[in-house]
C-alpha positions as CSV (number, residue, x, y, z in Angstrom):
1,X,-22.7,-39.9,-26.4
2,X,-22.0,-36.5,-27.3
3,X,-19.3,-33.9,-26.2
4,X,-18.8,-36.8,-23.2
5,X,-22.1,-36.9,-21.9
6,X,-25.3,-38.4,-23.4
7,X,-27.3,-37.0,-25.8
8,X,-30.5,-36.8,-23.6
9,X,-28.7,-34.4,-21.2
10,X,-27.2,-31.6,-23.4
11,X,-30.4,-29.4,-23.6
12,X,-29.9,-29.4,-20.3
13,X,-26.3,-27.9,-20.0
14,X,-25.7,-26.8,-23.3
15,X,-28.2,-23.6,-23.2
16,X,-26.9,-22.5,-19.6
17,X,-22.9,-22.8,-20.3
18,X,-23.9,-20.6,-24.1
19,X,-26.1,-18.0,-21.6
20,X,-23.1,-17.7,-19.6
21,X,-20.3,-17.6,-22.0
22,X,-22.4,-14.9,-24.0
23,X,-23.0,-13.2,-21.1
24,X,-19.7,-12.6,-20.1
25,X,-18.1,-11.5,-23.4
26,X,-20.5,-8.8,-23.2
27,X,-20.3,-7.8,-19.7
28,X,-16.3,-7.5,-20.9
29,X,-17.5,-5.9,-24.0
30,X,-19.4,-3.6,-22.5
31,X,-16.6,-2.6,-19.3
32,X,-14.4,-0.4,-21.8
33,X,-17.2,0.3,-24.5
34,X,-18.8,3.9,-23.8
35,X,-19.4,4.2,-27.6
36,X,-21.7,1.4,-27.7
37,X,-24.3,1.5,-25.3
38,X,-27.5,2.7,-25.3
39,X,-27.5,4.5,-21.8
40,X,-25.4,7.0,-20.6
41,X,-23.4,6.4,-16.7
42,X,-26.4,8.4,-15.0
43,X,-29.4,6.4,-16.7
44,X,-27.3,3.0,-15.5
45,X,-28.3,4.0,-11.7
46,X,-31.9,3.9,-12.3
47,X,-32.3,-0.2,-11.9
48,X,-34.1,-1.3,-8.8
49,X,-32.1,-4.1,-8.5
50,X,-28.4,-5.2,-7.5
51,X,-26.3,-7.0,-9.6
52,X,-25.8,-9.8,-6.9
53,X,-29.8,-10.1,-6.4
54,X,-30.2,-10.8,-9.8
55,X,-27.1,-13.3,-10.1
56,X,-28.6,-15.2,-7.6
57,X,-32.3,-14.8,-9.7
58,X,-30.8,-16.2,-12.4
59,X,-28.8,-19.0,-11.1
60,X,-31.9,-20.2,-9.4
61,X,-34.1,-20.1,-12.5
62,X,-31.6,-21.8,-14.1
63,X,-31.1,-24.5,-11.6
64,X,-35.2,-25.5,-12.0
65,X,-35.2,-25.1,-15.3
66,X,-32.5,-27.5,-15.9
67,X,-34.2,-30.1,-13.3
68,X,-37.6,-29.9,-15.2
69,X,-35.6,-30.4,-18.3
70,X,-33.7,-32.9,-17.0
71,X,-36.6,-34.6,-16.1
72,X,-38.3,-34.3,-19.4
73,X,-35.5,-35.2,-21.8
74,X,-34.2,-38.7,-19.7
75,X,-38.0,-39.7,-20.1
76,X,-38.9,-38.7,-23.0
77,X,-39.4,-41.4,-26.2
78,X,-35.4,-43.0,-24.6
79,X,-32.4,-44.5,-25.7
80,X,-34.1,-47.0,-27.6
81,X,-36.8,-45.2,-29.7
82,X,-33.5,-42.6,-30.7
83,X,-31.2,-45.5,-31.9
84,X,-33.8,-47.1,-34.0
85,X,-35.0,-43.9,-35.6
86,X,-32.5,-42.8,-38.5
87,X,-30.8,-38.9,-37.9
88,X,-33.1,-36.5,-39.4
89,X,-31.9,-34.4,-42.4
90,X,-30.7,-30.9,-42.6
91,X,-33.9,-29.7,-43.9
92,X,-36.1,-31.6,-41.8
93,X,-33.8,-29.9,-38.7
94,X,-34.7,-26.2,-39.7
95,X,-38.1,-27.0,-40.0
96,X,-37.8,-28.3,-36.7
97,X,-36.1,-25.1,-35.1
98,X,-38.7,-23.0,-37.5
99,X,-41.6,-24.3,-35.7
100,X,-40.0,-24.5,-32.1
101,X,-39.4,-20.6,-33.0
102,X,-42.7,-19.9,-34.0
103,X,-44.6,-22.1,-31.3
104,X,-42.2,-20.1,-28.5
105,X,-42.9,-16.6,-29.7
106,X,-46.4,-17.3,-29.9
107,X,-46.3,-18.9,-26.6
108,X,-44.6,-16.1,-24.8
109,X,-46.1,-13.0,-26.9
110,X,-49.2,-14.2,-25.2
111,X,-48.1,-14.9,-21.7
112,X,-46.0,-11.6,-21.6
113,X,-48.9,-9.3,-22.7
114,X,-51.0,-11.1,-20.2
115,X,-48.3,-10.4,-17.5
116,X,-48.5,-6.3,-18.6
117,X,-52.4,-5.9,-18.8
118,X,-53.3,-8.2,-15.2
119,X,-52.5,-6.0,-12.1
120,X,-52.3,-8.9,-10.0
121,X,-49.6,-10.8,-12.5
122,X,-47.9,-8.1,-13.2
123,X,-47.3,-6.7,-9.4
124,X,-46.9,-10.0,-8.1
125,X,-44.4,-12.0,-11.5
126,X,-43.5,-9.2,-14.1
127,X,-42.4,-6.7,-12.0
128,X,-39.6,-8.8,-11.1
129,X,-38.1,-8.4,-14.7
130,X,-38.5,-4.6,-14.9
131,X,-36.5,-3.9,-11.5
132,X,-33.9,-3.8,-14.5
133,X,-35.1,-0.4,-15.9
134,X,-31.4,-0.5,-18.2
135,X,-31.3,-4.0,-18.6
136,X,-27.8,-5.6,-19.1
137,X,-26.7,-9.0,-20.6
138,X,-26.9,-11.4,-17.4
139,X,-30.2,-10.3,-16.4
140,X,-32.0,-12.0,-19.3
141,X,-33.1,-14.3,-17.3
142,X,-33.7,-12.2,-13.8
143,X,-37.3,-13.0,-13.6
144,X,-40.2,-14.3,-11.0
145,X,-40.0,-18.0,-10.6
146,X,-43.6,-18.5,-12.3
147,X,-42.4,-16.3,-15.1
148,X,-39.2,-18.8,-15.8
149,X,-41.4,-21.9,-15.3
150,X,-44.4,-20.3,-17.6
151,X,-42.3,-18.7,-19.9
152,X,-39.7,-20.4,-20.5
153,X,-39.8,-23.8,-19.1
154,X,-43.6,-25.0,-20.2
155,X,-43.2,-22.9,-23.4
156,X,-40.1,-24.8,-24.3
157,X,-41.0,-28.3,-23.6
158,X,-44.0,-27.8,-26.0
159,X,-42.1,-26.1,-28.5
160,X,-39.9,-28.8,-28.2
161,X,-42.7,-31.8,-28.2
162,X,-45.0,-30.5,-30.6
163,X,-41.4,-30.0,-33.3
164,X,-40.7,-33.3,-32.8
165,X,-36.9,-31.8,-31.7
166,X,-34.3,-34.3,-30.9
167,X,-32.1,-33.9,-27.7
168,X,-29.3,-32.5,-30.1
169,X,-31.7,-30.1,-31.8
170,X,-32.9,-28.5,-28.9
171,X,-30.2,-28.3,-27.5
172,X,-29.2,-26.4,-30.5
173,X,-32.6,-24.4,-30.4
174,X,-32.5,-23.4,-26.5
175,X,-28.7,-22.3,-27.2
176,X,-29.8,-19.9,-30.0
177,X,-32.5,-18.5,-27.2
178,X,-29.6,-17.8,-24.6
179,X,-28.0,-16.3,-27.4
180,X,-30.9,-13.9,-28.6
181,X,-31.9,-13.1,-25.0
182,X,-28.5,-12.1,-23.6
183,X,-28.3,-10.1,-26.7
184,X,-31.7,-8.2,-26.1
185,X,-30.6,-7.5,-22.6
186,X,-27.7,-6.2,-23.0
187,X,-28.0,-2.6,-23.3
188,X,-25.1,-1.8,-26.3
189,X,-25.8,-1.2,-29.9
190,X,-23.9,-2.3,-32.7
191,X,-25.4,-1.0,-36.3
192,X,-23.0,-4.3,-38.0
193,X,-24.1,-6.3,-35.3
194,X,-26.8,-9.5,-37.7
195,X,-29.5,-9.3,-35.1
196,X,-29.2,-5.4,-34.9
197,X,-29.0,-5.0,-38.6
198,X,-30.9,-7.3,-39.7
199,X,-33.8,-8.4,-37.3
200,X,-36.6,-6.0,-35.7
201,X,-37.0,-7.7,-32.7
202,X,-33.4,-6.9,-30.6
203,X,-31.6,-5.3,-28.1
204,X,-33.2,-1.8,-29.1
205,X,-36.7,-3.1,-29.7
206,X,-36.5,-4.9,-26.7
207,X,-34.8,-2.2,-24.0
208,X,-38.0,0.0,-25.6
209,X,-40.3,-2.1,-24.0
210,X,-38.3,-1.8,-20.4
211,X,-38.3,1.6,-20.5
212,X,-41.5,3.6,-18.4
213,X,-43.1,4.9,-22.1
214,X,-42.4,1.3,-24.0
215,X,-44.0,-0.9,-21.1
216,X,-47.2,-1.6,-22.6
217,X,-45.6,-2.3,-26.3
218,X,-43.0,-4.2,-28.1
219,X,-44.1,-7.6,-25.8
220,X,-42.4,-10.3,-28.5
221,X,-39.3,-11.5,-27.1
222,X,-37.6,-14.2,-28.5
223,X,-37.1,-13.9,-32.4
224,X,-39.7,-12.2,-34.4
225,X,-41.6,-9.4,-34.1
226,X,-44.9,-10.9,-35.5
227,X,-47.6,-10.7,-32.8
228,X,-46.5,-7.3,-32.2
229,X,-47.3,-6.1,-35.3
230,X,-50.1,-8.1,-36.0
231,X,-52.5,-6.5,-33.2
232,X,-50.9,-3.3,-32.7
233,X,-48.4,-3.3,-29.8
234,X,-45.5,-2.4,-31.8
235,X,-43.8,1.0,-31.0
236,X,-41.5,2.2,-33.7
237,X,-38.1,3.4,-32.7
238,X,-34.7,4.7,-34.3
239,X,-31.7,4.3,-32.9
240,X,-29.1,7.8,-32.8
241,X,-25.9,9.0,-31.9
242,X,-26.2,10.3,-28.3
243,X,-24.5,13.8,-28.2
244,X,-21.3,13.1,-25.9
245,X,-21.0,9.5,-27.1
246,X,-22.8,6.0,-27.4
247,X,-27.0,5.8,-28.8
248,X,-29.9,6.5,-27.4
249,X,-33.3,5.3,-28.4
250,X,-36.3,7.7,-29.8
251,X,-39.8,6.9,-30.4
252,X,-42.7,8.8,-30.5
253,X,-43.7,8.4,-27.2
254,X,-40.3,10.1,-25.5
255,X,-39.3,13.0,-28.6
């Protein structure tokens, strides 16, 4: 047993209470904050979505997603193989979580370039996602149903079989994702910030790719920025002082 429930079952929870507690510290974050985001009031009008369309998008994503994983995790290997099998080591872990991360981006680099460059999956799934021209932390997950289950839900589970993760480890893993994707959605820019310092693939590199003149680059989403740059969808940006207050994004597609 683990934080009172059994060890099978916290991928299941774990990932969705993280997405939510992230989400709200910076949806309160972001309430008083002018001088961190990167839009300005009149850009924030342009979404084509309410906020309460995509709460409910989410929360029903969410709801499959931790069915299927339910599912998946209560039948997979069981109680017995895990108590028999001695508790990997710290090393063995991150080379766990380092080839869950690489397996996912790979995994969803292809299926999100694939949802950009076929009409019919992109008018009928992706356009879902980019209803949310300024996206904002909650809406990480506001995407079509196949989207979720492609995306996220089949790209997980084989990151998560083919790594050999345990329960715990994903659950670890998956809670790192909520992290990262909350943090690429949500629309503010901190130059201390780790992921903003230190990692190319983040909130700006990713609010690039919702914007009208982005859409057909930057397509990695989860950690790294690898299959972008390998075959030539990467957009450079920098990220400025807007005049009047917060950042703004430039590339050489909009200066």
């Amino acid at each position: 047993m683990s934080f009172g429930i059994s060890e099978e079952l916290l991928p299941v929870f774990v990932p969705i209470v993280t997405y939510w507690i992230a989400a709200g510290i910076y949806n309160l974050v972001s309430i008083p904050d002018e001088k961190h985001k990167l839009f300005s009031k009149e850009e924030e009008t342009q979404n084509l979505a309410t906020r309460h369309q995509v709460f409910v998008g989410v929360v029903v994503n969410q709801a499959v997603q931790m069915a299927l994983a339910a599912i998946y995790f209560m039948n997979a290997g069981g109680k017995a193989a895990a108590a028999a099998t001695p508790p990997p080591s710290l090393l063995r872990i991150a080379g766990q979580l380092a080839s869950a991360m690489l397996i996912m981006d790979a995994l969803e680099y292809i299926w999100h370039r694939w949802t950009h460059e076929n009409r019919f999956l992109y008018k009928h799934v992706h356009a879902m996602h980019h209803q949310l021209i300024v996206p904002y932390a909650y809406g990480a997950q506001y995407v079509h149903p196949m989207d979720s289950l492609v995306g996220e839900v089949f790209g997980g589970l084989i990151a998560t079989f083919f790594s050999g993760m345990s329960p715990t480890t994903a659950a670890v893993f998956f809670s790192l994702l909520s992290i990262k994707a909350v943090d690429d959605h949500c629309g503010l820019w901190f130059p201390n910030h780790p992921i903003h310092r230190f990692m190319l693939n983040n909130a700006a590199f990713h609010t690039v790719h919702h914007q009208h003149y982005g859409v057909k680059h930057n397509y990695s989403v989860h950690f790294l920025a690898t299959w972008d740059l390998l075959l030539g969808t990467y957009l450079p940006y920098s990220v400025e002082e807007r005049k009047g207050g917060g950042y703004e994004i430039r590339t050489p597609k909009n200066y």
